[in-house]
N, C-alpha and C positions, 0 to 999 in steps of 0.2 A: 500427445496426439493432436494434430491439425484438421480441421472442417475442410471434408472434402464434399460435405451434403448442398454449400451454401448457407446452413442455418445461421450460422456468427453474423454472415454478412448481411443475411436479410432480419435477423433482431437488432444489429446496430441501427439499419438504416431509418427501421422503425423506431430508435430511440432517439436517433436525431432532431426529432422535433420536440422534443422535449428538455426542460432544462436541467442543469447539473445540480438542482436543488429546490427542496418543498417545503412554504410555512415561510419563506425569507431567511432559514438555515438549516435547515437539513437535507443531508447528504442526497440523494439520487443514486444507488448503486447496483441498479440494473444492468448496466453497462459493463461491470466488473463482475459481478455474478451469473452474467452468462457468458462472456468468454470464462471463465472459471466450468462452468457447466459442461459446454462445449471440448475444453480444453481435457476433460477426462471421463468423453464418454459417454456425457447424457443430453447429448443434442438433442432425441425426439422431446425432451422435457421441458425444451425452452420455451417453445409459442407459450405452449398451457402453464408456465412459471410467471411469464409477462402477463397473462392476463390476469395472472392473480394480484400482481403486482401491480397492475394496471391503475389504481387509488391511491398509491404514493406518486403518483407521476404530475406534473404540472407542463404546464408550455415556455418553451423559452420565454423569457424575458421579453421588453419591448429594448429596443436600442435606447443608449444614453448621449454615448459622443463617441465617436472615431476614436477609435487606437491608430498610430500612425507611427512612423520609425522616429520623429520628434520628438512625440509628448509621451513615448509610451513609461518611464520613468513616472512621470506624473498621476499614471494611470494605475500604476504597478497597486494592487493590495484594497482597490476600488470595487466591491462586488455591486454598485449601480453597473458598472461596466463588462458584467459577464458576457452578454450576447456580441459587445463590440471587440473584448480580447478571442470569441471566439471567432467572429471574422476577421478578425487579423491574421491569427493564426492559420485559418482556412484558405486566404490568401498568399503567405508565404512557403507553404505545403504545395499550393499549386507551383510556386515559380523555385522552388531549392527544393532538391534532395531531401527526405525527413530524417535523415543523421543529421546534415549539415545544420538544419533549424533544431535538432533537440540539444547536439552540442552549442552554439549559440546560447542557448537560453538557457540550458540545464543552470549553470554558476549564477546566471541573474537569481532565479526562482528557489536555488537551494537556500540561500537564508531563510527564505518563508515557508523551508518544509514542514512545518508548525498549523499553519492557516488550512481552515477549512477542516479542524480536527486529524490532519494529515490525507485527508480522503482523497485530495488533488493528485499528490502524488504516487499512491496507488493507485488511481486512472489510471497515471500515466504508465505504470509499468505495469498492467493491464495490457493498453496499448500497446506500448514498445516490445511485446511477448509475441504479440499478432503478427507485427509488421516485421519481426525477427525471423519469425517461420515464415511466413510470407517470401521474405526475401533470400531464405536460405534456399524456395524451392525454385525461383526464377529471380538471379541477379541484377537490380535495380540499382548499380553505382551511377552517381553523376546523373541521374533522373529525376524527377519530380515526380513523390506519391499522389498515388489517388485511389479511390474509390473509399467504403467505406469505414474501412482501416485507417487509414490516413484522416480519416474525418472523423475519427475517433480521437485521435491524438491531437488534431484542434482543438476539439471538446479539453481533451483532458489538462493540455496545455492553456489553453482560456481559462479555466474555471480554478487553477494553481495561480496564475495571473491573477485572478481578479481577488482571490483570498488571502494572497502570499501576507503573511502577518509573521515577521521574526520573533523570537522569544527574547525576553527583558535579558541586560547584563548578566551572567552568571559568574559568581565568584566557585573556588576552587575550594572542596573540602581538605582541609588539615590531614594532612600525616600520609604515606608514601601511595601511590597509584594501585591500585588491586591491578593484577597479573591476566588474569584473562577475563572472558565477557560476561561468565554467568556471575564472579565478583562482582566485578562492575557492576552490574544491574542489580545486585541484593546489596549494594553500599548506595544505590539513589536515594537521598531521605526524603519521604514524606512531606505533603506539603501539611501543616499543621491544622488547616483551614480546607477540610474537605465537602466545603457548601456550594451552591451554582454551578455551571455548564463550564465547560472548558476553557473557556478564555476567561473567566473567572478565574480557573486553577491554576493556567499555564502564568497570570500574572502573578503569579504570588510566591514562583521558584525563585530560589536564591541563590543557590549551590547546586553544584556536580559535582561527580568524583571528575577525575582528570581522566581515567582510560576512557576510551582510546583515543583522545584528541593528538593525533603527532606534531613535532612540533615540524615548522616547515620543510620540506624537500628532505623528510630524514626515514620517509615510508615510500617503500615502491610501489607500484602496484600490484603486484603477485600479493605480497604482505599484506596491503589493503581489502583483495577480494576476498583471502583466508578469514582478516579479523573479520569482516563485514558475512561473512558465512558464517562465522564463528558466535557472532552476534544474534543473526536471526535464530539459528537452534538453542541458545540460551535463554533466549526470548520466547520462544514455543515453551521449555521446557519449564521456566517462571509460568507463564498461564497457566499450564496443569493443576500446579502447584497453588497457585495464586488470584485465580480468574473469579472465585464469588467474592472477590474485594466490590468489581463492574462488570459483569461479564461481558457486557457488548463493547464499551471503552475500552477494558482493558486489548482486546482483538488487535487495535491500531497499534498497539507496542510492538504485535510479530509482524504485523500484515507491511507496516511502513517500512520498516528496516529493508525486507525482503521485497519492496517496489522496487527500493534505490538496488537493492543486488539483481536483480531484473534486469534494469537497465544499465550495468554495466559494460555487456558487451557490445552495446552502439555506442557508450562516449569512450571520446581519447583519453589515452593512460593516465594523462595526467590529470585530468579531473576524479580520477580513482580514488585518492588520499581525502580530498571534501568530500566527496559522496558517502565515504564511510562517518566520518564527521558529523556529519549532517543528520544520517541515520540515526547514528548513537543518539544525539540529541532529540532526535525524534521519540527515542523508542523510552530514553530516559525521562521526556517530559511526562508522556502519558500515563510511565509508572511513577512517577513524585505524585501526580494528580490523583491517581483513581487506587493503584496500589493497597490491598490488607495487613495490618501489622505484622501478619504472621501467616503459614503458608497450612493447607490442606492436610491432617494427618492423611501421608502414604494407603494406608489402607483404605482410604475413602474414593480413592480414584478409579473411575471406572477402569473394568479389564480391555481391551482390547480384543478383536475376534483370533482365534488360532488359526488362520491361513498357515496352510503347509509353506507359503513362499514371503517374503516381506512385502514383493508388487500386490499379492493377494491382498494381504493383511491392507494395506494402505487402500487398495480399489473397496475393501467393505466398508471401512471408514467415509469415503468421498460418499459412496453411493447412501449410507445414512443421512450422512452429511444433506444431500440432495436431496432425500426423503423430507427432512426436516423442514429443508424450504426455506430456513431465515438468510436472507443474504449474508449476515456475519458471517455465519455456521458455515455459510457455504465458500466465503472468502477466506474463512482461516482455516479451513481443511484444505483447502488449495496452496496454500503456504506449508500446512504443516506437512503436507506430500514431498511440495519442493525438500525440506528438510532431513523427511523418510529416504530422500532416495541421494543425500549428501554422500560422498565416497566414503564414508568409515568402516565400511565392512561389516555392519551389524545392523538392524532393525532400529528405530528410534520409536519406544515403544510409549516412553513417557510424551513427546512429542504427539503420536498417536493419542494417546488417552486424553491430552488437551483438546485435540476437535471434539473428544465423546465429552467431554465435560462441557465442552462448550454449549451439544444436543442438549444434554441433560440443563443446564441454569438458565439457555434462551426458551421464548417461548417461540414455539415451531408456527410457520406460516399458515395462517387459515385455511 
């Protein structure tokens, strides 16, 4: 569902003044939690969500030094530089197309889809979801975005700039590749040292399994958007299973993979095979870090509502979801909808029960 009230656009523009993070590192995710809001239904909720919200928010930054087409190499993974890679980006949004600037930059920033807890890059396909609909209702090729869509994806793009931080070498665990993705993600081991904040965690991975890294020019893309779908509903369906390991961390295992499949359909084909890549590693770091040794007895998971329809059953979900108030709660019902409504021809019910668990282990907004 797309905003035809104007609400999206008049809470972005309200959050524009504000910066992509509060305390010197934490998230800001206003931004993402009301087009989420917006995006299924509960527009009249937003002002009065923002105002509650209103106390995590701080002011951009002061400017540091110019990002510029030179030095921005230099500048790359700099979070003194958040306000400056945000006017960079606000600048070449004005003068190219915003395909043109997200393919551009997508392959620089994908190594650092790690920095900023992944939070960057779910902006951006936040973003990129906007300006999709946007553009699928009035065709904007060969033009330059604007308004506050586009100024959204500044933001999101500056603020993945300023945090891009890669993850350490990783070697390859021993013995043949697990076959699909929810293997994959129950063969991530553990980091052994489960103490301090993330970038504590994410240094201290050593190993991956191999799937699904391809090796070069040997995946197409069709192949790629499958595993990379294949991946975020694995990912849902580990959280259920798995989410009082951290309930709020673990979130960025489903929410990040399914950024990058967001944005697949504004970049070229060929950037299709890293973006899955990239994901993997994303969704795989978060669970080496925060990860429980062992998974939920089944029976423990909440039920799911009986809607007569699967649209039903997923809208009662969102709409708790939204009750609840916590921006996670509210981000990763948003993902696990996208997953509800994957073509398989059946309800994803476990998928489902992971946004209720998620109600249930966060504490709900004030």
């Amino acid at each position: 569902m797309d905003d035809t009230s104007g609400t999206l656009d008049e809470a972005l523009e309200r959050l524009h003044t504000t910066g992509p993070e509060r305390g010197g590192w934490l998230t800001n995710h206003a931004p993402m939690a009301v087009e989420a809001l917006v995006r299924h239904g509960q527009a009249p909720s937003v002002h009065r969500w923002l105002d509650l919200y209103a106390h995590k928010l701080e002011d951009m930054p002061a400017p540091y030094a110019t990002v510029t087409d030179a030095n921005w190499a230099e500048a790359l993974g700099d979070p003194r530089r958040i306000t400056d890679w945000t006017a960079y980006f606000t600048r070449e949004l004005a003068d190219h197309p915003w395909r043109e600037v997200l393919a551009q930059w997508w392959p620089r920033l994908l190594p650092g889809i790690a920095g900023g807890a992944t939070h960057p890059v779910i902006r951006v396909g936040h973003a990129v979801r906007t300006l999709l609909l946007e553009t699928g209702r009035a065709p904007t090729a060969g033009r330059a975005a604007a308004g506050p869509r586009a100024h959204e994806l500044a933001h999101a793009l500056g603020y993945w700039a300023a945090r891009h931080a890669p993850l350490p070498p990783l070697g390859l665990l021993p013995g043949p590749a697990p076959r699909t993705p929810a293997d994959a993600l129950a063969a991530v081991p553990r980091i052994a040292d489960q103490n301090g904040g993330i970038r504590d965690r994410l240094a201290r991975i050593t190993t991956f399994p191999a799937w699904p890294a391809p090796a070069p020019g040997a995946l197409g893309p069709d192949e790629a958007r499958a595993l990379l779908a294949g991946l975020v509903r694995a990912a849902a369906h580990r959280y259920a299973t798995h989410a009082h390991g951290e309930p709020i961390m673990l979130v960025h295992a489903v929410t990040a993979p399914n950024a990058v499949l967001r944005t697949l359909p504004a970049l070229p084909h060929e950037l299709w095979a890293a973006s899955l890549d990239a994901a993997w590693s994303a969704s795989a770091a978060v669970l080496a870090s925060y990860a429980p040794p062992s998974a939920v007895p089944p029976g423990e998971l909440p039920a799911v509502p009986a809607g007569s329809t699967p649209a039903e059953r997923s809208g009662e979900v969102f709409a708790h979801a939204a009750a609840h108030g916590d921006e996670h709660v509210i981000k990763l019902a948003d993902t696990v909808l996208d997953v509800a409504a994957m073509p398989t021809g059946e309800s994803d019910e476990l998928a489902l029960a992971g946004a209720l668990r998620a109600c249930a282990l966060i504490e709900p907004m004030a």
